[in-house]
TORKOL-4160 file (C-alpha; in steps of 0.2 Angstrom, whole numbers, padded with zeros to 4 digits, m for minus):
180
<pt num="1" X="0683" Y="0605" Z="0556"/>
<pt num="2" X="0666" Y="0598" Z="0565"/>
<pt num="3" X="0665" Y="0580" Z="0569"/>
<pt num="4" X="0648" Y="0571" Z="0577"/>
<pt num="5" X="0651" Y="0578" Z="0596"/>
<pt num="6" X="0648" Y="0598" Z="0589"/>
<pt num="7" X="0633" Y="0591" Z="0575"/>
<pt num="8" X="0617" Y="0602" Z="0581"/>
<pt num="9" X="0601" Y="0601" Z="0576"/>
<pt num="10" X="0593" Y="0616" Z="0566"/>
<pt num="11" X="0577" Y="0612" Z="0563"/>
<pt num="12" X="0565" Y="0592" Z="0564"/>
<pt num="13" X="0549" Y="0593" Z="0557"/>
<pt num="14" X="0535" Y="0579" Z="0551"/>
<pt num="15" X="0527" Y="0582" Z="0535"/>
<pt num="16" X="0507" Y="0589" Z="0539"/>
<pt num="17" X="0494" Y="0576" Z="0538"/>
<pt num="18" X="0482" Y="0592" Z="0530"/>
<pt num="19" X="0489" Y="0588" Z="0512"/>
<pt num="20" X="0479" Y="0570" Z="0513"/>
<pt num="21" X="0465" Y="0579" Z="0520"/>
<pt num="22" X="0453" Y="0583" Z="0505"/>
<pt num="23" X="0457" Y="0565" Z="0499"/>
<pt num="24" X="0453" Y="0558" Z="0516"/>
<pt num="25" X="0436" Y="0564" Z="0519"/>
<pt num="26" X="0434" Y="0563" Z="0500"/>
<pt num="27" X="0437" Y="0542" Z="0500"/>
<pt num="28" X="0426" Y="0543" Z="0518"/>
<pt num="29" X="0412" Y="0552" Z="0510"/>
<pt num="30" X="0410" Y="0541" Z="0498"/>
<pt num="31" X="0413" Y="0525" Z="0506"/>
<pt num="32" X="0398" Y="0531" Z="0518"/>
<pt num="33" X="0389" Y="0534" Z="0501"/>
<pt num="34" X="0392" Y="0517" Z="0497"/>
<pt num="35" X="0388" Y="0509" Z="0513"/>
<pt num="36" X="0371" Y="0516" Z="0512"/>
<pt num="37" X="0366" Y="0511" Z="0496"/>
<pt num="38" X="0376" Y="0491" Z="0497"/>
<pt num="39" X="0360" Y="0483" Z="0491"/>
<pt num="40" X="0358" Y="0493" Z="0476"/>
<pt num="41" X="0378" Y="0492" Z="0471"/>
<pt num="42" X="0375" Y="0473" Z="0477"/>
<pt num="43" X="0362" Y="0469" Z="0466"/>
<pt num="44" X="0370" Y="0479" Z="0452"/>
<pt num="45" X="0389" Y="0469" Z="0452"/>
<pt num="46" X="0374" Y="0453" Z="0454"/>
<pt num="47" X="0368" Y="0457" Z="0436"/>
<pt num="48" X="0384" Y="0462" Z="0430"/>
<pt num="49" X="0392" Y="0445" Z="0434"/>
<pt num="50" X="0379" Y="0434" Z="0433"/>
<pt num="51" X="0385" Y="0425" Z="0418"/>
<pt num="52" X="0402" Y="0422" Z="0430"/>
<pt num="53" X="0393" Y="0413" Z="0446"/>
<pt num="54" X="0410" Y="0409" Z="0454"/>
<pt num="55" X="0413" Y="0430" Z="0451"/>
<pt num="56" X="0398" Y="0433" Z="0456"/>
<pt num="57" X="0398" Y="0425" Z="0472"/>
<pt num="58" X="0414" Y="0430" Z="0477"/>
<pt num="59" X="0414" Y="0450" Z="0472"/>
<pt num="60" X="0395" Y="0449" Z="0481"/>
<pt num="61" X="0404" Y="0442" Z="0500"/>
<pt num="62" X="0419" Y="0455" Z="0496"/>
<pt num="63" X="0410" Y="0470" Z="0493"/>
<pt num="64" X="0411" Y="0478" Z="0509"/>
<pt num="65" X="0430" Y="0476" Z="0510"/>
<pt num="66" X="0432" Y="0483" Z="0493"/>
<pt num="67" X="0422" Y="0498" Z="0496"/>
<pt num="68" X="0432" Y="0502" Z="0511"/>
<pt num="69" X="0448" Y="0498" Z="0503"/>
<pt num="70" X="0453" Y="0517" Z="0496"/>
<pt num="71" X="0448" Y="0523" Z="0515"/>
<pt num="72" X="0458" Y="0511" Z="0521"/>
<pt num="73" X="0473" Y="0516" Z="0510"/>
<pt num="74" X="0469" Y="0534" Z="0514"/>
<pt num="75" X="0472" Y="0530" Z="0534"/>
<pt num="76" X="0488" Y="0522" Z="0528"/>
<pt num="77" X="0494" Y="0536" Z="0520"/>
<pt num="78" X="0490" Y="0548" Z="0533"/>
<pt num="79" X="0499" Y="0535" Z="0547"/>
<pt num="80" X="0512" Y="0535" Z="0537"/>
<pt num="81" X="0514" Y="0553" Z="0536"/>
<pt num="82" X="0514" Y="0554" Z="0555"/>
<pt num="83" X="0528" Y="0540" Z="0557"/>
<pt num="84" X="0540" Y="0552" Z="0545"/>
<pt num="85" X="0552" Y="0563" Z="0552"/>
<pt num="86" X="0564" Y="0575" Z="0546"/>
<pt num="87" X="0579" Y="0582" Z="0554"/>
<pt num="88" X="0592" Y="0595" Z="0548"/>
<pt num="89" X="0609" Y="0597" Z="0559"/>
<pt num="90" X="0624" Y="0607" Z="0555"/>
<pt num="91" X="0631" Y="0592" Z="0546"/>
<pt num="92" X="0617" Y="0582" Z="0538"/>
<pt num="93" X="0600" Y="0579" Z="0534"/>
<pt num="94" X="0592" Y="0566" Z="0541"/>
<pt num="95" X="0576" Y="0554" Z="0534"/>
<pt num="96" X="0567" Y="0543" Z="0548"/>
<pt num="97" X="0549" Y="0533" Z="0537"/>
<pt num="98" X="0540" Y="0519" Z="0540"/>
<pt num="99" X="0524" Y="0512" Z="0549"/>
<pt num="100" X="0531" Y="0494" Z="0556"/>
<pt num="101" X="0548" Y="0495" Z="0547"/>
<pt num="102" X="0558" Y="0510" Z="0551"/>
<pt num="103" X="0571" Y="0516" Z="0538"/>
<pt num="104" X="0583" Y="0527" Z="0543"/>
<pt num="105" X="0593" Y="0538" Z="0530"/>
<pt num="106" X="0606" Y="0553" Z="0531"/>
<pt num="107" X="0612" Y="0564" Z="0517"/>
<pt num="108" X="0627" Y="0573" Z="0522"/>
<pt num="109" X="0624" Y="0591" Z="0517"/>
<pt num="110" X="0640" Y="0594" Z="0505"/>
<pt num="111" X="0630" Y="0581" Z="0493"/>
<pt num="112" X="0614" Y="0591" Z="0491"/>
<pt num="113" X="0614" Y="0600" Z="0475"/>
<pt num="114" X="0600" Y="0608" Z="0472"/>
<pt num="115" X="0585" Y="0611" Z="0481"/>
<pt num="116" X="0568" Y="0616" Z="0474"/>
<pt num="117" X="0552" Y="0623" Z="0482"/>
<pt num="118" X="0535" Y="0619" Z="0476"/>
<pt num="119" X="0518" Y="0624" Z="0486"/>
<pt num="120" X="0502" Y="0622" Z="0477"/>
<pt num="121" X="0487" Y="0632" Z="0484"/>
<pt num="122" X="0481" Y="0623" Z="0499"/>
<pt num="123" X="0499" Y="0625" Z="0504"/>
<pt num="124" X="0501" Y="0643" Z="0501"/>
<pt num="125" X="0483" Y="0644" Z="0511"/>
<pt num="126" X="0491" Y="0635" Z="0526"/>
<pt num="127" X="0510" Y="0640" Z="0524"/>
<pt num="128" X="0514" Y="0622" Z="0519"/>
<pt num="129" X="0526" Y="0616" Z="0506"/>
<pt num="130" X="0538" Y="0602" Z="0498"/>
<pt num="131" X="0556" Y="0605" Z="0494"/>
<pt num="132" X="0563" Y="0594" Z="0480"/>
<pt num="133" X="0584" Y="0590" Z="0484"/>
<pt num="134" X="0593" Y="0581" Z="0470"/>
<pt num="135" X="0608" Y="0574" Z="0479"/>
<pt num="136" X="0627" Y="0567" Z="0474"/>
<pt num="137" X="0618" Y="0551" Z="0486"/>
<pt num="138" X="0619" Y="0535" Z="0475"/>
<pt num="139" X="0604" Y="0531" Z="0487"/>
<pt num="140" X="0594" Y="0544" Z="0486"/>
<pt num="141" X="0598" Y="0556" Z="0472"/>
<pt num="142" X="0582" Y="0563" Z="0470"/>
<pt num="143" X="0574" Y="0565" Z="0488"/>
<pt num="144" X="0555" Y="0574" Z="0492"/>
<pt num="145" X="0554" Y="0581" Z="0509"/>
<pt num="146" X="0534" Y="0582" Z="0507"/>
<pt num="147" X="0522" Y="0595" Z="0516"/>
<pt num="148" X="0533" Y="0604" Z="0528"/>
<pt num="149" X="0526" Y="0617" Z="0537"/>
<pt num="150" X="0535" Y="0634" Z="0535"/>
<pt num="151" X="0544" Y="0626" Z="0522"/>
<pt num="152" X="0553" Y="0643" Z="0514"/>
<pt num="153" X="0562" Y="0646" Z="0530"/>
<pt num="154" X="0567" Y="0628" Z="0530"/>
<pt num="155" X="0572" Y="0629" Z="0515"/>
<pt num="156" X="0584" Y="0643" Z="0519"/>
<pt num="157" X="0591" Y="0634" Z="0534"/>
<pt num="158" X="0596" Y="0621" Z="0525"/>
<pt num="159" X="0602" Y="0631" Z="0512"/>
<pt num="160" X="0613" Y="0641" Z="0525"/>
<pt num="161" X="0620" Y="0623" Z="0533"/>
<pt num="162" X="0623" Y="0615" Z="0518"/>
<pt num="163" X="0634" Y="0631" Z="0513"/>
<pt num="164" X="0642" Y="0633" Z="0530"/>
<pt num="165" X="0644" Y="0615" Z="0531"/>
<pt num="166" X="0653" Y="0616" Z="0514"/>
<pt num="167" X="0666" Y="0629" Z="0518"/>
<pt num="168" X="0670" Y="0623" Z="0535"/>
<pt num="169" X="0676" Y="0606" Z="0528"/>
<pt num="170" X="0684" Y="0615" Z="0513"/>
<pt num="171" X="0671" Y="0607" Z="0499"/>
<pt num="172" X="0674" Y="0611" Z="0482"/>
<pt num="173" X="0664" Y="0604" Z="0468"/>
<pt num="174" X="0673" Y="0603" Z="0449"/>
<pt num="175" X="0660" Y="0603" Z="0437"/>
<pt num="176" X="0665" Y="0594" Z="0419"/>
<pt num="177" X="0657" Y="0591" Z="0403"/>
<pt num="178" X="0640" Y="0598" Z="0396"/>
<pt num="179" X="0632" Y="0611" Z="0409"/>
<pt num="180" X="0611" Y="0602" Z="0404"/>
């Protein structure tokens, strides 16, 4: 039976920052778009609140920051992205997120169920995908390991671990009731 000092890893990947590209430059082009036309947006939320002065005065000082905000976002997103880390071993899958607070969570393979591959076509055009795992893990029973590069043959790794894993520990699963 394997314990921790035989675990190997298979395969560690970070998700690909490309599938918040098109939003990225979209929220940047349009923020620029903004920026060069503030007076007239100014002026426009002026009339609009001008029955509101308080509103008025306070939407007309924030503008700026509001208009950057979804690029903002978009930089957070794609940050965060960069901070995630995947890792599959011969015994379990591991999570690692987070920008300033890292979270650390491991799935032992016999408690994946199911696995499901989905790649829309930016990710058929650059061989990147997202595999869907529902899990027996009270923490995470639905779990979306996103934009993974080469993610059929990942897929298939983890399929062959979580399989090897299984019958090296002896794992049997019972399944009762209603098949849905």
């Amino acid at each position: 039976m394997g314990d921790a000092q035989d675990e190997k890893i298979i395969w560690a990947a970070h998700p690909s920052p490309l599938a918040l590209m098109p939003g990225f430059f979209a929220t940047v082009f349009i923020s620029a778009l903004a920026f060069l036309n503030l007076e007239q947006i100014t002026t426009l939320v002026q009339e609009i609140l001008q029955p509101f002065p308080k509103l008025e005065d306070a939407a007309t000082k924030l503008l700026p920051v509001i208009l950057l905000a979804p690029t903002a976002i978009m930089c957070i997103k794609v940050l965060a992205l960069r901070f995630t880390r995947y890792e599959l071993t011969n015994q379990r899958l591991k999570i690692c997120r987070g920008i300033l607070i890292r979270r650390h969570d491991e799935i032992a393979l016999q408690r994946i169920r199911d696995q499901v591959i989905t790649r829309p076509l930016f990710g058929l055009i650059l061989d990147y995908g997202s595999i869907a795992l529902t899990t027996r893990d009270p923490n995470l029973p639905h779990l979306r390991l996103g934009w993974l590069p080469s993610v059929r043959e990942k897929s298939a790794m983890l399929r062959r671990g979580m399989m090897s894993w299984k019958k090296e520990i002896g794992y049997r699963e019972i399944e009762t009731g209603e098949l849905s």
